[in-house]
Backbone as CSV, one residue per row, in Angstrom:
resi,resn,N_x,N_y,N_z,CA_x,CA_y,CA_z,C_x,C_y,C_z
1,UNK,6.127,-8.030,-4.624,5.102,-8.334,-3.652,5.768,-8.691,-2.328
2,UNK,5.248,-8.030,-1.283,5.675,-8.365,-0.233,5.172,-9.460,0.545
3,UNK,5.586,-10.551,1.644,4.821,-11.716,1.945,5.163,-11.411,3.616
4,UNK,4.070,-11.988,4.259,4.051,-11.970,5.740,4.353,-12.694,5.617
5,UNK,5.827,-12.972,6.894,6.804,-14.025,6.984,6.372,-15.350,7.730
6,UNK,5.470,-15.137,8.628,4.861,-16.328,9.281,3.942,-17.186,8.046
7,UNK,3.850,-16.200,7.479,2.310,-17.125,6.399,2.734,-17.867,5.234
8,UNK,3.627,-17.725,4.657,4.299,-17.986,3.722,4.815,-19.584,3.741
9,UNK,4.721,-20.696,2.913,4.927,-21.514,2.772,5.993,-21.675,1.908
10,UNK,7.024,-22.395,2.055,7.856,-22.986,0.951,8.448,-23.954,0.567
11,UNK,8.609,-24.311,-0.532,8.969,-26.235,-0.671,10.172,-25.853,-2.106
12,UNK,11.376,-26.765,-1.265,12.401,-26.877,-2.348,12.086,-27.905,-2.610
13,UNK,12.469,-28.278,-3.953,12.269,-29.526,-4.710,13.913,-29.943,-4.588
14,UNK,14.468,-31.308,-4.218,14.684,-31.787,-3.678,15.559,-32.928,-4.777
15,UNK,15.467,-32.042,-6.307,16.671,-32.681,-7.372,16.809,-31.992,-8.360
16,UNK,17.640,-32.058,-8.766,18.495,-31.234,-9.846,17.243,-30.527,-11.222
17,UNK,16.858,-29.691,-11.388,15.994,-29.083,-12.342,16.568,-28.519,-13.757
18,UNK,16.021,-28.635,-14.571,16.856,-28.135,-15.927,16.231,-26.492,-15.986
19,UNK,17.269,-25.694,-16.307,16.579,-24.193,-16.131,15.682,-23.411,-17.337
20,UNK,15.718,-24.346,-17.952,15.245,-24.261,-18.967,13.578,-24.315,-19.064
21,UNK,13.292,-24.899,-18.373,12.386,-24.888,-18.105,11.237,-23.724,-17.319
22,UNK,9.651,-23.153,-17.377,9.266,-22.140,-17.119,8.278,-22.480,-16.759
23,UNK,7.540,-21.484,-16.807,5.825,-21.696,-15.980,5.555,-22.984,-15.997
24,UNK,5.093,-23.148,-17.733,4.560,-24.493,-17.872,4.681,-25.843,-16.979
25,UNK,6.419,-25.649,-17.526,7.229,-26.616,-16.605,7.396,-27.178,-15.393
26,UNK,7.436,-25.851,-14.354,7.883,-25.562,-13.028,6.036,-26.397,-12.638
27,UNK,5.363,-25.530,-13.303,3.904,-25.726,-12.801,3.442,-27.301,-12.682
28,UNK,3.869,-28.268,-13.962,4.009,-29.598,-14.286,4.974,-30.100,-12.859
29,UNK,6.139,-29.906,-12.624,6.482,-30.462,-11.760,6.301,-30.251,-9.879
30,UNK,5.478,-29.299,-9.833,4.796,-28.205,-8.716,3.763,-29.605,-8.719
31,UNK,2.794,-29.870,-9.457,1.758,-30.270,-9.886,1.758,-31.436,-9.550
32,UNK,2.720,-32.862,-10.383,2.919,-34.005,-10.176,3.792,-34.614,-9.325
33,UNK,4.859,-34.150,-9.731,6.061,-34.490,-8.700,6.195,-34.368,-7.326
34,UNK,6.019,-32.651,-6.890,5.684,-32.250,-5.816,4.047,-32.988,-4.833
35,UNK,3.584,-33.115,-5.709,1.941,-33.321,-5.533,1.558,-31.813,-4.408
36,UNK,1.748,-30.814,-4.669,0.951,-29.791,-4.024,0.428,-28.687,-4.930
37,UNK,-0.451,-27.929,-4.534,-1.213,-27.286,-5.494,-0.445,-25.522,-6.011
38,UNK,-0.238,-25.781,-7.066,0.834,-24.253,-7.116,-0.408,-23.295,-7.203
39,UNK,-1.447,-23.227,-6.859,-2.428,-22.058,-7.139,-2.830,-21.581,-5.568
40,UNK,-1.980,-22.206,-4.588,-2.102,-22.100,-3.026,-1.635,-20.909,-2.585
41,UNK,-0.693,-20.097,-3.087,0.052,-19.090,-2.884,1.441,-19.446,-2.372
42,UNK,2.010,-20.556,-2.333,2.925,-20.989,-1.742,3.943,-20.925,-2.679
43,UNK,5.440,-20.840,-1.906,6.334,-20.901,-3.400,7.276,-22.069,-3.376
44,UNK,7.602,-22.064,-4.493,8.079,-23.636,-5.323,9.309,-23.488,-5.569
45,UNK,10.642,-23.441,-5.370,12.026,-23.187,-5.383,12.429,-24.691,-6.550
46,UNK,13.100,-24.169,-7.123,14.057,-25.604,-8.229,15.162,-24.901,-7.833
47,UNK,16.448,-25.600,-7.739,18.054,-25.486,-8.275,18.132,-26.492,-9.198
48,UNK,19.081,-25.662,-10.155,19.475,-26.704,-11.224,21.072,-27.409,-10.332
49,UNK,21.360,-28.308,-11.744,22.325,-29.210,-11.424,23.779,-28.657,-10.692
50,UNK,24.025,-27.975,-11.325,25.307,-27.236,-10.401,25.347,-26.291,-9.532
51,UNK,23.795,-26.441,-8.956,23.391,-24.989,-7.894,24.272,-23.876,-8.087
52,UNK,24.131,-23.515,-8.790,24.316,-21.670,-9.552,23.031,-21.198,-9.805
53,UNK,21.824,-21.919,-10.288,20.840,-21.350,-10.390,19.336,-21.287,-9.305
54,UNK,18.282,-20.719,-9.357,17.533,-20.984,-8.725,16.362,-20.460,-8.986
55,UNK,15.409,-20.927,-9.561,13.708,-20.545,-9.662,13.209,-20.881,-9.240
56,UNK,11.868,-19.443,-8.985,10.475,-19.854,-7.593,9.876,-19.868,-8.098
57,UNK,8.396,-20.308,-8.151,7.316,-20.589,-8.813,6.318,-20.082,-7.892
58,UNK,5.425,-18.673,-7.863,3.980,-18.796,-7.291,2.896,-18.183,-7.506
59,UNK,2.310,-17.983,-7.274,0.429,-17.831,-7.756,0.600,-16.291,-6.835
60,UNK,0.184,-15.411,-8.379,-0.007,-14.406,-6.775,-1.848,-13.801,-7.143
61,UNK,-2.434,-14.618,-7.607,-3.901,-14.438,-7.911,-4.574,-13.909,-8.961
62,UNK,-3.637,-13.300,-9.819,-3.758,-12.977,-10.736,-3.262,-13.872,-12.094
63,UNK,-2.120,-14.720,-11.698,-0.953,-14.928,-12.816,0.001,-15.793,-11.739
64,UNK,0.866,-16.646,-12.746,2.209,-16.924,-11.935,3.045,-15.860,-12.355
65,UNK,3.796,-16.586,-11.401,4.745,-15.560,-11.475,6.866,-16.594,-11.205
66,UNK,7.819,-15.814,-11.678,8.762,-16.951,-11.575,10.121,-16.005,-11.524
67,UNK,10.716,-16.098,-10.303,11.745,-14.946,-9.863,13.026,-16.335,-10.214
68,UNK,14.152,-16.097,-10.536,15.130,-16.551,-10.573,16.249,-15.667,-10.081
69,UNK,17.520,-16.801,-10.034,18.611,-15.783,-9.612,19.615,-17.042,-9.975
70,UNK,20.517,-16.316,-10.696,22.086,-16.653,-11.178,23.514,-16.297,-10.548
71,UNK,23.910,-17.422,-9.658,25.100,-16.799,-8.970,26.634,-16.856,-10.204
72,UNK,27.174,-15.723,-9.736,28.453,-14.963,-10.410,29.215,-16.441,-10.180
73,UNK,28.875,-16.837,-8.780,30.528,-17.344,-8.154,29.852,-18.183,-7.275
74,UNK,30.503,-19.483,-6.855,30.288,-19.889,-6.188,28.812,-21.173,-6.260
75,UNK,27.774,-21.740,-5.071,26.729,-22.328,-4.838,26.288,-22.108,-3.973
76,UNK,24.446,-22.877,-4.191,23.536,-22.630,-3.697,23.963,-23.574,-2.210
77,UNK,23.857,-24.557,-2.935,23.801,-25.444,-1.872,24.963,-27.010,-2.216
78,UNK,25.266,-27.042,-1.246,27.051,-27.636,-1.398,26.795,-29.203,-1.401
79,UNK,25.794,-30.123,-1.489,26.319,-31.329,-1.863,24.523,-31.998,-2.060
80,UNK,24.335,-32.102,-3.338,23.067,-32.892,-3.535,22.772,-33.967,-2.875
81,UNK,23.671,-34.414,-2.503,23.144,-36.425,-1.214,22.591,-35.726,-0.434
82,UNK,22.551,-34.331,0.208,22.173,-33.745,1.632,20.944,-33.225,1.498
83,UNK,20.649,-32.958,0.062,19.161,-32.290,-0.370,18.018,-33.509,-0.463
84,UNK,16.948,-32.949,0.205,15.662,-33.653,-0.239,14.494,-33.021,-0.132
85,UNK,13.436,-33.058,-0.625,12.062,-32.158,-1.390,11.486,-32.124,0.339
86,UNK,11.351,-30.797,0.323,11.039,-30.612,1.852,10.138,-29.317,2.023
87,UNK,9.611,-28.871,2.927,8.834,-27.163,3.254,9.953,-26.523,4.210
88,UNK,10.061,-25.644,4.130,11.262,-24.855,4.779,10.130,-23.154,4.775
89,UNK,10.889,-22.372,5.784,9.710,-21.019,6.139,10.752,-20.593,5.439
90,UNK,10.013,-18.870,5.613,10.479,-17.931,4.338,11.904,-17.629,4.963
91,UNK,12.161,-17.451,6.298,13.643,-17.354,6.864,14.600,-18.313,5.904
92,UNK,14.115,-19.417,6.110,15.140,-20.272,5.545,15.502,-20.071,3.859
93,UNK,14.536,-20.158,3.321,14.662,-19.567,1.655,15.442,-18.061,1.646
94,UNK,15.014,-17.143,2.853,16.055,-16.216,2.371,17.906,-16.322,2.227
95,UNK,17.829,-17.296,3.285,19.453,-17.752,3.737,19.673,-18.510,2.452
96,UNK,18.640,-19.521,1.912,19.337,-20.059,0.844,19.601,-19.611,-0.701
97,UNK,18.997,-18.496,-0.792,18.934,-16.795,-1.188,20.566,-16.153,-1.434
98,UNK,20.766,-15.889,0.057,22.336,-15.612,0.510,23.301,-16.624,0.126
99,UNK,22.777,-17.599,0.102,23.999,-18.837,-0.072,24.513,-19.467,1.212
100,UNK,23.659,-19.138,2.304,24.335,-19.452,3.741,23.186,-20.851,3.990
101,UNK,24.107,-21.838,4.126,23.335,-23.362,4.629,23.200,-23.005,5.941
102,UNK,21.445,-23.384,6.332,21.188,-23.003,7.902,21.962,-23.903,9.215
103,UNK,22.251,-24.906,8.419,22.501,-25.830,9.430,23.949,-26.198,9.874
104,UNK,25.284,-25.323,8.655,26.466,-25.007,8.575,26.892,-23.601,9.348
105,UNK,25.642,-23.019,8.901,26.051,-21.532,9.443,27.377,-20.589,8.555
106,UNK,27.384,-20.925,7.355,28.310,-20.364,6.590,28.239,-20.215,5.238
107,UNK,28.812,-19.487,4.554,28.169,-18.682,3.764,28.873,-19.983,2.381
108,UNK,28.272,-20.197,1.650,28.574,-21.349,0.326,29.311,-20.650,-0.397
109,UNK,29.314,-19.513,-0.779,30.335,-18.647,-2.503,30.823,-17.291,-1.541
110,UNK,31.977,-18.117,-0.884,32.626,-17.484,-0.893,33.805,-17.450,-1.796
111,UNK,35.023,-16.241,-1.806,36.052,-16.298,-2.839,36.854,-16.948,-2.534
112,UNK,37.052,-18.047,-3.667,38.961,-19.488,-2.606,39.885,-17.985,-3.291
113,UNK,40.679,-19.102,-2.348,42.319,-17.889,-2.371,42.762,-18.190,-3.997
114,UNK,43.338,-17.226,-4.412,44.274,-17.446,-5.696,45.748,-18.068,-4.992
115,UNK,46.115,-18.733,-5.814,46.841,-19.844,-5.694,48.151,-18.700,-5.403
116,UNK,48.565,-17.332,-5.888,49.805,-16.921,-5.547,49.420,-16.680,-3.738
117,UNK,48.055,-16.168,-3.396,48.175,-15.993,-1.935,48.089,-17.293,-1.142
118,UNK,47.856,-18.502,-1.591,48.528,-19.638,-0.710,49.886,-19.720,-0.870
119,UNK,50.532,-19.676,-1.978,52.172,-19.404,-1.693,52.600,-18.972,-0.957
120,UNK,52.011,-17.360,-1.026,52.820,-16.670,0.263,52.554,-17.001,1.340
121,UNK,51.476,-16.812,1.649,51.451,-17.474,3.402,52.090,-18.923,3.268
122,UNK,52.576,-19.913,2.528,53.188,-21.228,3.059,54.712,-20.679,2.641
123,UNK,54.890,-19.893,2.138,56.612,-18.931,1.981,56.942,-18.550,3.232
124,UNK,55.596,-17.991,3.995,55.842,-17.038,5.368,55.915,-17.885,6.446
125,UNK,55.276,-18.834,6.722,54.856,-20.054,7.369,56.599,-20.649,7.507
126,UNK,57.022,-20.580,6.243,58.429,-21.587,5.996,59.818,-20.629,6.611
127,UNK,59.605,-19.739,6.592,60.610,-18.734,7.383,61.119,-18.497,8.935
């Protein structure tokens, strides 16, 4: 489904989620926690604890519906003290999508060096 980008509402939840959890679940904490109505059309983002993961939660009028995504490598978002349950537009969910923090401007999973290519450059450095 495609969403007009101005219209679109979105709210990360704002602590660690168990992924285990699904409709029922997401909907329960959409519901109470959040206190907003998941039957609004709006979508509902969880990361679990080690931001590798990430599920949306939304109503598309028929049914929910619940897109996830599992990163290979790397995180969502780089330090839980900095997160809190907030509305963010669909721009911003796409970046946090990418893995790029809006407010860093840089991309979270990227690849660290293997430890033989810090050698060499501090071998080359030493010459």
């Amino acid at each position: 489904m495609f969403f007009p980008e101005g219209q679109v509402r979105v709210f990360v939840y704002g602590e660690p989620v168990n992924m285990r959890l699904s409709f029922d679940g997401l909907y329960a904490l959409t519901r109470h926690t959040l206190g907003e109505d998941p039957l609004s059309g709006a979508l509902f983002a969880f990361i679990n604890r080690r931001a590798t993961q990430i599920k949306i939660l939304y109503w598309d009028r028929t049914g929910f519906c619940v897109w996830a995504k599992r990163l290979e490598q790397g995180r969502l978002i780089g330090d839980w003290a900095t997160v809190t349950t907030r509305e963010m537009d669909w721009t911003g969910l796409k970046l946090l999508l990418e893995g790029i923090e809006a407010r860093r401007v840089r991309k979270r999973y990227m690849r660290p060096p293997v430890a033989s290519e810090i050698s060499r450059s501090t071998a080359r450095g030493a010459l």
